[in-house]
C-alpha positions in Angstrom: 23.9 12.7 16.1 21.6 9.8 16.8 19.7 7.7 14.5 16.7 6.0 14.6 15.7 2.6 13.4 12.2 1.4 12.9 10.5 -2.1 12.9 7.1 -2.3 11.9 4.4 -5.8 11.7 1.0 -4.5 9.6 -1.3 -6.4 7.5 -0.7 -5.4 3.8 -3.9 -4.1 2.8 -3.2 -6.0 -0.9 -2.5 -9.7 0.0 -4.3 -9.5 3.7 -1.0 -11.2 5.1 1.1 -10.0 7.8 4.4 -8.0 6.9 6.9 -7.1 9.2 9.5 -4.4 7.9 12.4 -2.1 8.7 13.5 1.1 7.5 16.6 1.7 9.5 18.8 5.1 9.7 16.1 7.4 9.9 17.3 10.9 11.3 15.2 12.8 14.5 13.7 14.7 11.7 12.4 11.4 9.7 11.3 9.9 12.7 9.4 12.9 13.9 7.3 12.8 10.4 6.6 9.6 10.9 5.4 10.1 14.8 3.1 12.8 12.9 1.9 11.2 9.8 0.8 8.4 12.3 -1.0 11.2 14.4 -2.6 12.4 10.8 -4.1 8.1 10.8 -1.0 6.9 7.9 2.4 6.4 8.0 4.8 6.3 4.6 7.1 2.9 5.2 9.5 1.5 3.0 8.2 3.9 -0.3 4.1 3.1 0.6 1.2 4.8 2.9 -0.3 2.1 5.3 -3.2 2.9 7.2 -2.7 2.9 11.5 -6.0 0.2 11.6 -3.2 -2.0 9.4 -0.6 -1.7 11.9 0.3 -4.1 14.3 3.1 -3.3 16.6 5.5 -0.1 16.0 9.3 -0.3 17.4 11.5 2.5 17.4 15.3 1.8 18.4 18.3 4.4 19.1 21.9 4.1 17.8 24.9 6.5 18.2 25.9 5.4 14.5 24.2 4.3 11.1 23.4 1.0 10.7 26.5 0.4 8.3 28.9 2.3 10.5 29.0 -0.2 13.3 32.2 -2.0 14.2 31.9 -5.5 12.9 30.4 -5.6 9.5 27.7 -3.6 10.1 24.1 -3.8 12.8 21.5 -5.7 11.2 17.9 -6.0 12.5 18.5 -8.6 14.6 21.2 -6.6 16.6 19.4 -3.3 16.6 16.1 -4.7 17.6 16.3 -8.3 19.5 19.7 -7.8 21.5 18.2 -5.2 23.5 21.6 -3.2 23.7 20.1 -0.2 22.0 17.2 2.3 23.9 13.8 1.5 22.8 12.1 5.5 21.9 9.1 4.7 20.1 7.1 6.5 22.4 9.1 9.7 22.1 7.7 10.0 18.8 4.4 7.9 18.7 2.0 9.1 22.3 -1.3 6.8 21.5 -1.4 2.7 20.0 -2.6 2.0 17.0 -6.4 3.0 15.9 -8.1 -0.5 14.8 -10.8 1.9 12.9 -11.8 1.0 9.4 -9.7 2.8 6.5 -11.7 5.7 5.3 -13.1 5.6 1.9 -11.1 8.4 1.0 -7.4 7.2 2.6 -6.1 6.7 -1.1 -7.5 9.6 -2.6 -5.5 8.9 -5.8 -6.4 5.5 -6.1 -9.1 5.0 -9.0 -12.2 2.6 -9.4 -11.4 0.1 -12.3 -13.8 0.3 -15.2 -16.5 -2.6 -15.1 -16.7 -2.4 -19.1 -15.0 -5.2 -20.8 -14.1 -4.2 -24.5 -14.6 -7.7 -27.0 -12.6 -7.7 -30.2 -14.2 -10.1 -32.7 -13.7 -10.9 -36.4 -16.5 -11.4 -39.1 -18.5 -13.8 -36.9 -20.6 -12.0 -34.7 -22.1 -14.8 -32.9 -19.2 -15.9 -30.3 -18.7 -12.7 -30.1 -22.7 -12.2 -28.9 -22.0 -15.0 -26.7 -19.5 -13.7 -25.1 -21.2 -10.7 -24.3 -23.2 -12.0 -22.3 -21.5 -14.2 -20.3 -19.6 -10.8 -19.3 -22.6 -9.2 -18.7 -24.1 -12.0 -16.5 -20.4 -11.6 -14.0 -22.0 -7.8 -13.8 -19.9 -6.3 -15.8 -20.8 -4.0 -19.0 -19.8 -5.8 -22.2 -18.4 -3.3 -25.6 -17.8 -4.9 -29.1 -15.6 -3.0 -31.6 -17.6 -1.6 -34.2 -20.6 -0.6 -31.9 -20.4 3.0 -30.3 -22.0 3.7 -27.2 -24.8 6.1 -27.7 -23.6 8.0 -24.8 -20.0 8.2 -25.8 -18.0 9.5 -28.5 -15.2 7.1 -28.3 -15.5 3.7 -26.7 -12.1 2.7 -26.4 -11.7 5.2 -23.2 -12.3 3.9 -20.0 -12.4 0.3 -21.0 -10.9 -2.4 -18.1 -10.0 -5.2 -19.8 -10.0 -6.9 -23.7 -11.1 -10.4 -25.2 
């Protein structure tokens, strides 16, 4: 039984820097998922989705044995990828490049927008508290002090993003 070792460069979406990655020991059946999550415009890496228009380069290497089966203490990334001993197959499971396409809007569907209301707690002193309130207001963001509802909600502590 074969298995398949990947190697992957992308930009990660979070900190715009470029990542390369492994996830090594995948079986045909793993492999073949990824192949067709990458048809579907994502692929799941190392526990996260990343968008195709994020990916850079896509190798896929064949070995007879897991990674930590091999004679010698084991094949590490190096061996499997750079010493060009083991069949390169990537395009057994991946048949276009990459799309460079923007990420559609809805690619994270469970990913939420953060709330642009800033909730102030204050003491006795209204005033810095006032002041306040409008410097977060002037940043755009929608300022809430305790003790002041918001006539269109019942409860203003829901949906608040952040606390001074």
């Amino acid at each position: 039984m074969p298995f398949y070792h990947a190697r992957m460069k992308y930009i990660d979406a979070n900190q715009g820097i470029e990542i390369t990655d492994y996830q090594l020991d995948l079986s045909e059946e793993e492999t073949k998922l990824f192949g067709a999550d990458y048809d579907k415009g994502r692929v799941f890496f190392k526990g996260k989705w990343i968008h195709v228009s994020s990916i850079e380069e896509i190798e896929i290497r064949e070995t007879p044995y897991q990674s930590t089966d091999y004679f010698g203490g084991g094949l590490s990334e190096a061996r499997i990828f750079d010493s060009g001993r083991f069949p390169h197959v990537t395009r057994k499971f991946i048949k276009s490049p990459p799309k460079k396409e923007g990420v559609p809007k809805d690619f994270f569907p469970e990913a939420k927008q953060p709330s642009k209301t800033i909730f102030i707690v204050h003491g006795r002193d209204k005033v810095p508290a006032l002041e306040l309130a409008r410097i977060v207001e002037a940043i755009p963001y929608k300022s809430c002090l305790s003790g002041r509802r918001s006539p269109q909600r019942q409860n203003p502590y829901r949906k608040i993003g952040g606390a001074f």
